[in-house]
Jmol script that loads the backbone (N, CA, C; Angstrom):
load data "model"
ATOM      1  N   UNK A   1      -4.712 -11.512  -0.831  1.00  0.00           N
ATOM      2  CA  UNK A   1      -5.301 -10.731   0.238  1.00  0.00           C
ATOM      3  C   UNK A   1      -6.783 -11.038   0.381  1.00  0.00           C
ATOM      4  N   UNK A   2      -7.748 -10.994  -0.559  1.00  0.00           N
ATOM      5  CA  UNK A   2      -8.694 -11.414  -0.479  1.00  0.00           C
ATOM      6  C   UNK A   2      -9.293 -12.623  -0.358  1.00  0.00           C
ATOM      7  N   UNK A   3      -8.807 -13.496  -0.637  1.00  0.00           N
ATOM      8  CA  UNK A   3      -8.962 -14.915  -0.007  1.00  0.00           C
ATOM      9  C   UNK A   3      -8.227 -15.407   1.202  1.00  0.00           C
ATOM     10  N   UNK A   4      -7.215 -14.421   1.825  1.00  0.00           N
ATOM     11  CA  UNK A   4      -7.097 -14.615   3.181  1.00  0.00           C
ATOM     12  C   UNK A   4      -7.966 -13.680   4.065  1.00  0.00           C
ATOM     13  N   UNK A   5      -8.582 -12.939   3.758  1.00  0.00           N
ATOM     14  CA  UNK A   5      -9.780 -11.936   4.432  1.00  0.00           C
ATOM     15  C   UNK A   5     -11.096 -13.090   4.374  1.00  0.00           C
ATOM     16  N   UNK A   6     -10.928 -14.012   3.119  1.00  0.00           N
ATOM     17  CA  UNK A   6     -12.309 -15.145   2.679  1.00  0.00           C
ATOM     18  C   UNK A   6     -13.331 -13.813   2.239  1.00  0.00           C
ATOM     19  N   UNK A   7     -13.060 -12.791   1.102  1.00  0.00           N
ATOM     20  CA  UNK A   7     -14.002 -12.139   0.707  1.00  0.00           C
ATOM     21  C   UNK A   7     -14.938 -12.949  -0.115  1.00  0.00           C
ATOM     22  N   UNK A   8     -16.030 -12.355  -0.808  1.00  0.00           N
ATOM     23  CA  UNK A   8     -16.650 -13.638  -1.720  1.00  0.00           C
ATOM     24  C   UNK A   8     -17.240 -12.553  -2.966  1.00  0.00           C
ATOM     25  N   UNK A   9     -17.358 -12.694  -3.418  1.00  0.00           N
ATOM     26  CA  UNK A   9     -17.860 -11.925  -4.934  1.00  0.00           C
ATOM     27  C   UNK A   9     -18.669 -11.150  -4.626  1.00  0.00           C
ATOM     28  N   UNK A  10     -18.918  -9.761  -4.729  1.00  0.00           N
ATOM     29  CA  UNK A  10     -19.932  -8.853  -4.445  1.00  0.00           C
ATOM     30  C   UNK A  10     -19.237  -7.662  -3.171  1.00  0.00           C
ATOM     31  N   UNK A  11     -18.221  -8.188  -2.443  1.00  0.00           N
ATOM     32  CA  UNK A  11     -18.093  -8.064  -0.889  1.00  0.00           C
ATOM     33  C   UNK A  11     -16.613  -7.077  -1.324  1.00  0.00           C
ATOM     34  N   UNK A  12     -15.933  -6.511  -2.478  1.00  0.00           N
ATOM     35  CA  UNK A  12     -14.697  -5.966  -2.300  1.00  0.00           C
ATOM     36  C   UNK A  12     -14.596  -4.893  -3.415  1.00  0.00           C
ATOM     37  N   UNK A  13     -14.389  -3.875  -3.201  1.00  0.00           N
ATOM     38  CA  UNK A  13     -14.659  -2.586  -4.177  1.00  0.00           C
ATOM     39  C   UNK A  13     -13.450  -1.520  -3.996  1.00  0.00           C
ATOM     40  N   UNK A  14     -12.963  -0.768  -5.017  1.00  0.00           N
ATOM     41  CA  UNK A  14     -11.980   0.005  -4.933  1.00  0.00           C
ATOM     42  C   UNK A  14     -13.370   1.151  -4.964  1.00  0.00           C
ATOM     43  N   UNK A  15     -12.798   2.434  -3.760  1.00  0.00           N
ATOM     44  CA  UNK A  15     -13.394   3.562  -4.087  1.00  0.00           C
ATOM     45  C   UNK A  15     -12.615   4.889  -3.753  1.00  0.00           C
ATOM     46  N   UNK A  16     -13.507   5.269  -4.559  1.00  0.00           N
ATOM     47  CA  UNK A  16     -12.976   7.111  -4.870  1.00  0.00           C
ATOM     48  C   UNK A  16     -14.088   7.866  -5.166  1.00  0.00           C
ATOM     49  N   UNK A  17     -13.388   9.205  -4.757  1.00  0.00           N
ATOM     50  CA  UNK A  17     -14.129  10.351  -4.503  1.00  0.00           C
ATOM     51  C   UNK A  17     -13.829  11.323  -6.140  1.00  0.00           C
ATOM     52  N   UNK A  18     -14.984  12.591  -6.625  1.00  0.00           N
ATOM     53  CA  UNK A  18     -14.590  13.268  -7.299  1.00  0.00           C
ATOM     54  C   UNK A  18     -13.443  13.868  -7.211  1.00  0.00           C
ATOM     55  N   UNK A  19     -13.061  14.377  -6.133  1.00  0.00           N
ATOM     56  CA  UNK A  19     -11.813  14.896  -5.043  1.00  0.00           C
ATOM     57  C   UNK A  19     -10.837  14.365  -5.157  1.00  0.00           C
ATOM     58  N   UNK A  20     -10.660  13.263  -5.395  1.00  0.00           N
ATOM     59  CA  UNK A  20      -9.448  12.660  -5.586  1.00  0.00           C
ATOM     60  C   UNK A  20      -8.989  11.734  -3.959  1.00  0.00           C
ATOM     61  N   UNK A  21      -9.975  11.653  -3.250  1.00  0.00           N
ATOM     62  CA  UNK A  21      -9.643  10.627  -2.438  1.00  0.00           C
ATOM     63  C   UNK A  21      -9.834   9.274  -2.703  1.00  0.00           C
ATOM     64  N   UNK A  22      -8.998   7.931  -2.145  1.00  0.00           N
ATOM     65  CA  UNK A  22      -9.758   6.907  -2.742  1.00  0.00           C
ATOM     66  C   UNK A  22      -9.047   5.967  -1.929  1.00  0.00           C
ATOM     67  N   UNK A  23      -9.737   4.779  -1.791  1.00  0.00           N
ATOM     68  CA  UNK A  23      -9.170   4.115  -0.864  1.00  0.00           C
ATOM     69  C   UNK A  23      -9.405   2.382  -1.856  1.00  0.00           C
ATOM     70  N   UNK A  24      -7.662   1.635  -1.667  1.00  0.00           N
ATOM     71  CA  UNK A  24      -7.371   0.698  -2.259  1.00  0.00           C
ATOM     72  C   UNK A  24      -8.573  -0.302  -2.040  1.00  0.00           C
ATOM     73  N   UNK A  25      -8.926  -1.154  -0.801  1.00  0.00           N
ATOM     74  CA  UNK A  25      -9.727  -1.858  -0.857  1.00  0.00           C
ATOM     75  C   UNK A  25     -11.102  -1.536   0.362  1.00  0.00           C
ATOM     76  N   UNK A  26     -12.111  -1.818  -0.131  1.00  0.00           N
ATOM     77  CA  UNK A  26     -13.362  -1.239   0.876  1.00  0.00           C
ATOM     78  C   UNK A  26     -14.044  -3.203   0.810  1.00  0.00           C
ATOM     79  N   UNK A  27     -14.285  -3.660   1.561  1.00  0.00           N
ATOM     80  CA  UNK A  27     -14.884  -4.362   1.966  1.00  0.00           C
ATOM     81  C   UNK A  27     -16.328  -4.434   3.477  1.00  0.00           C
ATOM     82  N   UNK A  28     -17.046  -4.875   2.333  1.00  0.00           N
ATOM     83  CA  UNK A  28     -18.601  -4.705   2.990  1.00  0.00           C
ATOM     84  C   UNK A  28     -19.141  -6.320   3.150  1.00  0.00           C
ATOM     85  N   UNK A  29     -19.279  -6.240   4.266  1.00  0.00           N
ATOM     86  CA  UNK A  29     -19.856  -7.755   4.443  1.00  0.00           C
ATOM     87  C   UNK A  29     -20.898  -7.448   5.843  1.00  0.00           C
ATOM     88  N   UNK A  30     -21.635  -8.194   5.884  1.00  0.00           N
ATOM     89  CA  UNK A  30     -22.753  -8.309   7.199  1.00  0.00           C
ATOM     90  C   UNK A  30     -22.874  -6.653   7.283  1.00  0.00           C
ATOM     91  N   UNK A  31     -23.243  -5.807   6.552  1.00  0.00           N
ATOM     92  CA  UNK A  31     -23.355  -4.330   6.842  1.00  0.00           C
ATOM     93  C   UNK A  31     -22.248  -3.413   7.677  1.00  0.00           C
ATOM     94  N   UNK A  32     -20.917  -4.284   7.352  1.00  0.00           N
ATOM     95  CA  UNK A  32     -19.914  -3.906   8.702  1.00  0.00           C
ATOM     96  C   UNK A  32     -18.753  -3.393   6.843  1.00  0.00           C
ATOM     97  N   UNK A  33     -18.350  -2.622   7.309  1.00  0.00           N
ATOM     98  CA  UNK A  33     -17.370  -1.763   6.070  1.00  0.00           C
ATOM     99  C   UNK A  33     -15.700  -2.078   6.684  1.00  0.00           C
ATOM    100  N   UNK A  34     -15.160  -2.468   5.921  1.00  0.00           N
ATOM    101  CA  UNK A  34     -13.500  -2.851   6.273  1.00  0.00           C
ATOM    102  C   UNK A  34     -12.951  -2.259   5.441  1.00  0.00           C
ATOM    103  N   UNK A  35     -12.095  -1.016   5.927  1.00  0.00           N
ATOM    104  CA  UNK A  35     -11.210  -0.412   5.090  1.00  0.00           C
ATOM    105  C   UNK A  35      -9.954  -0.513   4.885  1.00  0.00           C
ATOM    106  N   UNK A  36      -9.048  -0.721   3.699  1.00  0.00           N
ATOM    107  CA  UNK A  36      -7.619  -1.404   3.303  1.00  0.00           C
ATOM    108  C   UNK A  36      -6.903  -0.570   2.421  1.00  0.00           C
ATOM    109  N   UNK A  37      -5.676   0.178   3.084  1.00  0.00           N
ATOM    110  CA  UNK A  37      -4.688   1.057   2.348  1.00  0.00           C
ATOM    111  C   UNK A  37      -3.358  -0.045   1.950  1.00  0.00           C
ATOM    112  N   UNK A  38      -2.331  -0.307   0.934  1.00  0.00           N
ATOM    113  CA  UNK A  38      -1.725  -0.860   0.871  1.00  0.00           C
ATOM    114  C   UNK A  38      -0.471   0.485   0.246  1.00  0.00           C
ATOM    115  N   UNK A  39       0.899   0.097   1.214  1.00  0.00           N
ATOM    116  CA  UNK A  39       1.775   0.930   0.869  1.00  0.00           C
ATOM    117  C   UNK A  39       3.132   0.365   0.875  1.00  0.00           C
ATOM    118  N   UNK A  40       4.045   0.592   0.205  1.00  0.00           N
ATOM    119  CA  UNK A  40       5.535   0.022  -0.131  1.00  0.00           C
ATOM    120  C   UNK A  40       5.898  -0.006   0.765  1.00  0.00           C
ATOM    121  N   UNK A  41       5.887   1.277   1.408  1.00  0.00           N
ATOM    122  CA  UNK A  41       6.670   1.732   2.850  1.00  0.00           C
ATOM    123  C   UNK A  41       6.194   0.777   3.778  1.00  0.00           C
ATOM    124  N   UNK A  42       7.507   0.387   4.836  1.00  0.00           N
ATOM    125  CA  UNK A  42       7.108  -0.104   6.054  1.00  0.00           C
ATOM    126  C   UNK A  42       6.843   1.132   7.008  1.00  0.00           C
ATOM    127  N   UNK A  43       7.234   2.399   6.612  1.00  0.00           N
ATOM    128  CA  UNK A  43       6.704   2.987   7.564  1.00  0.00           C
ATOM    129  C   UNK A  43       5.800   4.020   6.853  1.00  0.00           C
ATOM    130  N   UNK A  44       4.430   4.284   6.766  1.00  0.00           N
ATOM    131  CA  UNK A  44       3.413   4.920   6.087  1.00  0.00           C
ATOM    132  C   UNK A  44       3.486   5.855   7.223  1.00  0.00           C
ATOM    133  N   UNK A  45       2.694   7.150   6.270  1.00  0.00           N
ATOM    134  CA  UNK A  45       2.184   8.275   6.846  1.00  0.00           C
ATOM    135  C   UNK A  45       0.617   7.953   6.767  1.00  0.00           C
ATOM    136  N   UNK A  46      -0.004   9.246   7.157  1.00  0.00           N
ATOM    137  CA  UNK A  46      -1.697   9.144   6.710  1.00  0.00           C
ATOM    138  C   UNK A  46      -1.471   9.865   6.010  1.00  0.00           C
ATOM    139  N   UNK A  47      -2.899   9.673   5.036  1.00  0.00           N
ATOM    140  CA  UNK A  47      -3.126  10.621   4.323  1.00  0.00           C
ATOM    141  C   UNK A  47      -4.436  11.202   4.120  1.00  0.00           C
ATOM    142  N   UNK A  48      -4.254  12.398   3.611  1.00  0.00           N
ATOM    143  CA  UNK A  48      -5.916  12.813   3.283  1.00  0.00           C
ATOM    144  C   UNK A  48      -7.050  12.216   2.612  1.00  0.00           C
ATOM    145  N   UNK A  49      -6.458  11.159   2.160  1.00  0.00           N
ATOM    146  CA  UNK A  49      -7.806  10.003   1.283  1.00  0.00           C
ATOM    147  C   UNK A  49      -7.729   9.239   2.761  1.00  0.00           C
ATOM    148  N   UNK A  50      -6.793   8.882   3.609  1.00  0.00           N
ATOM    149  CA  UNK A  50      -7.360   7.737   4.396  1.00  0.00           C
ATOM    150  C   UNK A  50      -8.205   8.413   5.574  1.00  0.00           C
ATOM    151  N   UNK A  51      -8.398   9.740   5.883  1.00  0.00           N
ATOM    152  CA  UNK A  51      -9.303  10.724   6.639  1.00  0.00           C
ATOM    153  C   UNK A  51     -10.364  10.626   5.886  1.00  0.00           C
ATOM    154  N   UNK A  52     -10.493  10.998   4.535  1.00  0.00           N
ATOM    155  CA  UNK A  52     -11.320  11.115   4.033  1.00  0.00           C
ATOM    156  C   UNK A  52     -12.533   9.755   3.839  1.00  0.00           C
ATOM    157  N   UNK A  53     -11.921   8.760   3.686  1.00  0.00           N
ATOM    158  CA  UNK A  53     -12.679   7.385   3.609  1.00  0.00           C
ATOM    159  C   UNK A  53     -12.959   6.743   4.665  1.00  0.00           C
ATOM    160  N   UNK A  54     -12.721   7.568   6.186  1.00  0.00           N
ATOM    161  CA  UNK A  54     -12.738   7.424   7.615  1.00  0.00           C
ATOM    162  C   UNK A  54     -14.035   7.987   7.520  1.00  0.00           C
ATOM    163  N   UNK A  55     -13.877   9.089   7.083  1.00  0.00           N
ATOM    164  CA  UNK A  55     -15.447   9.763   7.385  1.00  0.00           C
ATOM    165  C   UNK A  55     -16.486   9.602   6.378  1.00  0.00           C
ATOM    166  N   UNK A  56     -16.299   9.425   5.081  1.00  0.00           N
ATOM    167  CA  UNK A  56     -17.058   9.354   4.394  1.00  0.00           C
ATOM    168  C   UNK A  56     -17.956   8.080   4.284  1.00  0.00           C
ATOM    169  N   UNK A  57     -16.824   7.077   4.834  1.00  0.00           N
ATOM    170  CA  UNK A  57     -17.343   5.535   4.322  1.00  0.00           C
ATOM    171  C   UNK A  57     -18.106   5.385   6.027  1.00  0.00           C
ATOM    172  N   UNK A  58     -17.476   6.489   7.432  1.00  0.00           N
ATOM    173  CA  UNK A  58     -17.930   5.871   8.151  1.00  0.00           C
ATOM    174  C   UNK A  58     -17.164   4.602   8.758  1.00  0.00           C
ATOM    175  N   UNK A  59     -16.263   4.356   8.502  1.00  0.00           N
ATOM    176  CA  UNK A  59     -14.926   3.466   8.890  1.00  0.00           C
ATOM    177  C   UNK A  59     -14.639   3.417  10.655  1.00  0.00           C
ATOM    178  N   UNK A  60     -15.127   2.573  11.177  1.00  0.00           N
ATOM    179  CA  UNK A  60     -14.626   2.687  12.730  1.00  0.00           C
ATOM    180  C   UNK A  60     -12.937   2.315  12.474  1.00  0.00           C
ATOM    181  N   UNK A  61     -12.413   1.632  11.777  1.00  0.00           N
ATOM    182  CA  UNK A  61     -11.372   1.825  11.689  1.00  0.00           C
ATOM    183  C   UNK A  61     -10.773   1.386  10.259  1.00  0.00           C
ATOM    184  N   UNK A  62      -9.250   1.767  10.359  1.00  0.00           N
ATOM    185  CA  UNK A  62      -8.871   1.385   8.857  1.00  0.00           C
ATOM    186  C   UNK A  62      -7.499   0.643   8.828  1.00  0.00           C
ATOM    187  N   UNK A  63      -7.029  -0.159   7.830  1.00  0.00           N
ATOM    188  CA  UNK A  63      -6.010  -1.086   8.015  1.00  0.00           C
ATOM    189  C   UNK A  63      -4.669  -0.870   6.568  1.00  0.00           C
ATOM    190  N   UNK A  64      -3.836  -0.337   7.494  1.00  0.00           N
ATOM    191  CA  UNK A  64      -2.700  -0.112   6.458  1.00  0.00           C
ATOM    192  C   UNK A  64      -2.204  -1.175   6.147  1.00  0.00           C
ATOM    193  N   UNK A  65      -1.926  -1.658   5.365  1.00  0.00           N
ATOM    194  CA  UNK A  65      -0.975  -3.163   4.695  1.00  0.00           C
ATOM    195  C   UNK A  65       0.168  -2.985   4.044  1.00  0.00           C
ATOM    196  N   UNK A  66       1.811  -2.736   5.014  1.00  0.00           N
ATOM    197  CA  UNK A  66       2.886  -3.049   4.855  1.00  0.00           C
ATOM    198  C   UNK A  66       3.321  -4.436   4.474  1.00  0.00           C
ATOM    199  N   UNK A  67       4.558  -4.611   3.306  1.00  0.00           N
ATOM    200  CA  UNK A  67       5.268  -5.394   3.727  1.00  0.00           C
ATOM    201  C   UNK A  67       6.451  -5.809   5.441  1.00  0.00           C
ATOM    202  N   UNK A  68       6.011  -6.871   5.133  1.00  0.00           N
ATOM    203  CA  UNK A  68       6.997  -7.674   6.323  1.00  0.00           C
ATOM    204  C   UNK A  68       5.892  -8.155   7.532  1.00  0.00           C
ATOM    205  N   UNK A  69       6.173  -8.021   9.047  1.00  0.00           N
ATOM    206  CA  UNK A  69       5.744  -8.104   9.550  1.00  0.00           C
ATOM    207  C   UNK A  69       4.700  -7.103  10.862  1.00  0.00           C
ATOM    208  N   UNK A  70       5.369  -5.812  10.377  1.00  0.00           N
ATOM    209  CA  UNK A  70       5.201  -5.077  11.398  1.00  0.00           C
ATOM    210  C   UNK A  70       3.328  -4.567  11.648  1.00  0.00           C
ATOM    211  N   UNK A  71       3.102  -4.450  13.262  1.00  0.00           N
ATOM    212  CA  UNK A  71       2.229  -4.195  13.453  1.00  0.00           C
ATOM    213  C   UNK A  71       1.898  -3.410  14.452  1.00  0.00           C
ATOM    214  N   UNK A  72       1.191  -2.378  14.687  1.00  0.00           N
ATOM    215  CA  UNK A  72       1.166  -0.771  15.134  1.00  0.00           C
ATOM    216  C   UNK A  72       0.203  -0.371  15.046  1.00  0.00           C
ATOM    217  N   UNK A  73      -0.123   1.218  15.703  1.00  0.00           N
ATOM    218  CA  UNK A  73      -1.352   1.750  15.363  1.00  0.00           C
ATOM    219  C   UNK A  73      -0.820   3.032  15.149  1.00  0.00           C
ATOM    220  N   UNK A  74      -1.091   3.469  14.024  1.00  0.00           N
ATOM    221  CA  UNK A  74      -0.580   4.789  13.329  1.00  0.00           C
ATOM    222  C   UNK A  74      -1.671   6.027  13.866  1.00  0.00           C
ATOM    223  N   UNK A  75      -2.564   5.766  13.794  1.00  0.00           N
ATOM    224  CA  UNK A  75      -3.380   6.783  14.455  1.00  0.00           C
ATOM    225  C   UNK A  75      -4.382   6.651  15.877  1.00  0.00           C
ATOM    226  N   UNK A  76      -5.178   6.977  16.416  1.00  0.00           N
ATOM    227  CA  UNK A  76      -6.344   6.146  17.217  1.00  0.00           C
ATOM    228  C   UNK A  76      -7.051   5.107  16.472  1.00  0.00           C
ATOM    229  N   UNK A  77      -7.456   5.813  15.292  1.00  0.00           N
ATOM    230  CA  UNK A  77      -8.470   5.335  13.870  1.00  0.00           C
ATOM    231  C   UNK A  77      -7.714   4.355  12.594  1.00  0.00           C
ATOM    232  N   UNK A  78      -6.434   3.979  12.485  1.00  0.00           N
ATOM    233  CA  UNK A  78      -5.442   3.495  11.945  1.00  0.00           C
ATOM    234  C   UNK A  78      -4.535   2.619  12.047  1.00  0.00           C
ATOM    235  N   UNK A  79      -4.659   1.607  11.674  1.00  0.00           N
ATOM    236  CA  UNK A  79      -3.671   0.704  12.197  1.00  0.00           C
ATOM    237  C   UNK A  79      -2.704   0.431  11.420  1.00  0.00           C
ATOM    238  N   UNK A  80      -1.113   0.068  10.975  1.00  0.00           N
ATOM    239  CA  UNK A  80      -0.243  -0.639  10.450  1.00  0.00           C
ATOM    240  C   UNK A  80      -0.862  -2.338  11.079  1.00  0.00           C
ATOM    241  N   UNK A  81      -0.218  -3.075   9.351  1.00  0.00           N
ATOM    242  CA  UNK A  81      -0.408  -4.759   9.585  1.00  0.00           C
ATOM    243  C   UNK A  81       0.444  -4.982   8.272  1.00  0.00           C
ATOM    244  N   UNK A  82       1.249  -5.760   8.639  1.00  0.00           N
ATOM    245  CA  UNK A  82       1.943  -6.465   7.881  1.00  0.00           C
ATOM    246  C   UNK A  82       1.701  -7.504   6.692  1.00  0.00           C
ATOM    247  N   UNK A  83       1.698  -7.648   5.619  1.00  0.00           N
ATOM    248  CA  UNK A  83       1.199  -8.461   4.599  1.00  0.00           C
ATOM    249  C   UNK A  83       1.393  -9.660   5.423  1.00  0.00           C
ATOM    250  N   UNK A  84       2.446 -10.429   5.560  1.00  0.00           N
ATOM    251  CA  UNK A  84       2.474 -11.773   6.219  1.00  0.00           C
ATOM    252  C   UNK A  84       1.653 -12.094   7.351  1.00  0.00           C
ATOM    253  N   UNK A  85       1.323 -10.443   8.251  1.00  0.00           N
ATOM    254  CA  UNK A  85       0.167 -11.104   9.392  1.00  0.00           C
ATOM    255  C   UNK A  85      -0.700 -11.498   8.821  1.00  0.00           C
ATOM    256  N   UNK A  86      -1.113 -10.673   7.777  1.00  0.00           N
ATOM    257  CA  UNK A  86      -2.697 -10.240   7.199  1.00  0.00           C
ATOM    258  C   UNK A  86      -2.686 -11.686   6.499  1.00  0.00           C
ATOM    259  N   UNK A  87      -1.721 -12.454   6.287  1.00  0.00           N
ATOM    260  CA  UNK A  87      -1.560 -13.066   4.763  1.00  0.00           C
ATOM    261  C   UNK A  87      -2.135 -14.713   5.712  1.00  0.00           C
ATOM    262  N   UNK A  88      -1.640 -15.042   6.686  1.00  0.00           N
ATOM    263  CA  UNK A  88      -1.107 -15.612   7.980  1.00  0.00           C
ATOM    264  C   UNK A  88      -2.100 -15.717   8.523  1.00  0.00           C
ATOM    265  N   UNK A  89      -3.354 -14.553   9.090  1.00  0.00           N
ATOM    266  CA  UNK A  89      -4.039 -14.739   9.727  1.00  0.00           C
ATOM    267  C   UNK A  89      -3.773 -14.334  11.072  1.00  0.00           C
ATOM    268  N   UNK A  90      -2.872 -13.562  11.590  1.00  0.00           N
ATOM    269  CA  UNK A  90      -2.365 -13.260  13.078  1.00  0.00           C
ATOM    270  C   UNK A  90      -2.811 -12.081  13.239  1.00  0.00           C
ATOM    271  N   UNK A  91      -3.019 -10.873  11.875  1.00  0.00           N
ATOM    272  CA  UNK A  91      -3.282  -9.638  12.385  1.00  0.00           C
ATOM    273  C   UNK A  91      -4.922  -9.387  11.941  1.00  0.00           C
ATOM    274  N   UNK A  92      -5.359 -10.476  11.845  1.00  0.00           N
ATOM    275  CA  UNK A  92      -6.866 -10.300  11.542  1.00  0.00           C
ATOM    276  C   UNK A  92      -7.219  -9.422  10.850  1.00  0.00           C
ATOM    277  N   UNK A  93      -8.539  -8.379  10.810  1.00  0.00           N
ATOM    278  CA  UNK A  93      -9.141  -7.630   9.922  1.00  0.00           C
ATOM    279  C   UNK A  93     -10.074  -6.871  10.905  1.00  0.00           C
ATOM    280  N   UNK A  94      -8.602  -6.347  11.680  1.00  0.00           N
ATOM    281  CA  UNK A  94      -9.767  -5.203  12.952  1.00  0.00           C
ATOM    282  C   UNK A  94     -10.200  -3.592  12.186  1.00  0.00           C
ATOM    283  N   UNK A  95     -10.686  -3.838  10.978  1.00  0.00           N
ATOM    284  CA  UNK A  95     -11.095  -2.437  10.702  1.00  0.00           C
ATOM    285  C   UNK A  95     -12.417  -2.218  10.879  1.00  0.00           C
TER     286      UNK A  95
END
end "model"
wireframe off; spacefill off
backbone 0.3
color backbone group
């Protein structure tokens, strides 16, 4: 995942809250924040960490990472992307 994003050392951080929110991957590059939930399910819910790392981190948007292919927008603020887009390069890194 991260070398199909081309992250580079410094640029990819797991974070969490005292609270217990936390979000799988946060990527910061050019002052622009990319947020990355990864879930078994092809079909995810939201959750209160991915609200929470919306507002906290400031996230114009955030990127769920299913297996397969599927691609959607789960919320206004939320998108479904498929490991193989993401993997592939078709579903880019619109977070």
């Amino acid at each position: 995942m991260l070398r199909s994003l081309s992250v580079r050392s410094g640029e990819a951080f797991f974070w969490a809250t005292h609270g217990g929110a936390e979000l799988d991957l946060l990527v910061v590059r050019k002052g622009k924040r990319l947020g990355f939930e990864f879930e078994r399910s092809d079909h995810p819910t939201t959750t209160k960490s991915m609200h929470t790392a919306l507002e906290d981190l400031r996230l114009e948007r955030l990127t769920v990472v299913v297996p397969g292919r599927a691609s959607y927008p789960l919320t206004e603020r939320i998108d479904v992307r498929g490991l193989a887009n993401v993997v592939d390069g078709s579903a880019g890194a619109k977070s």
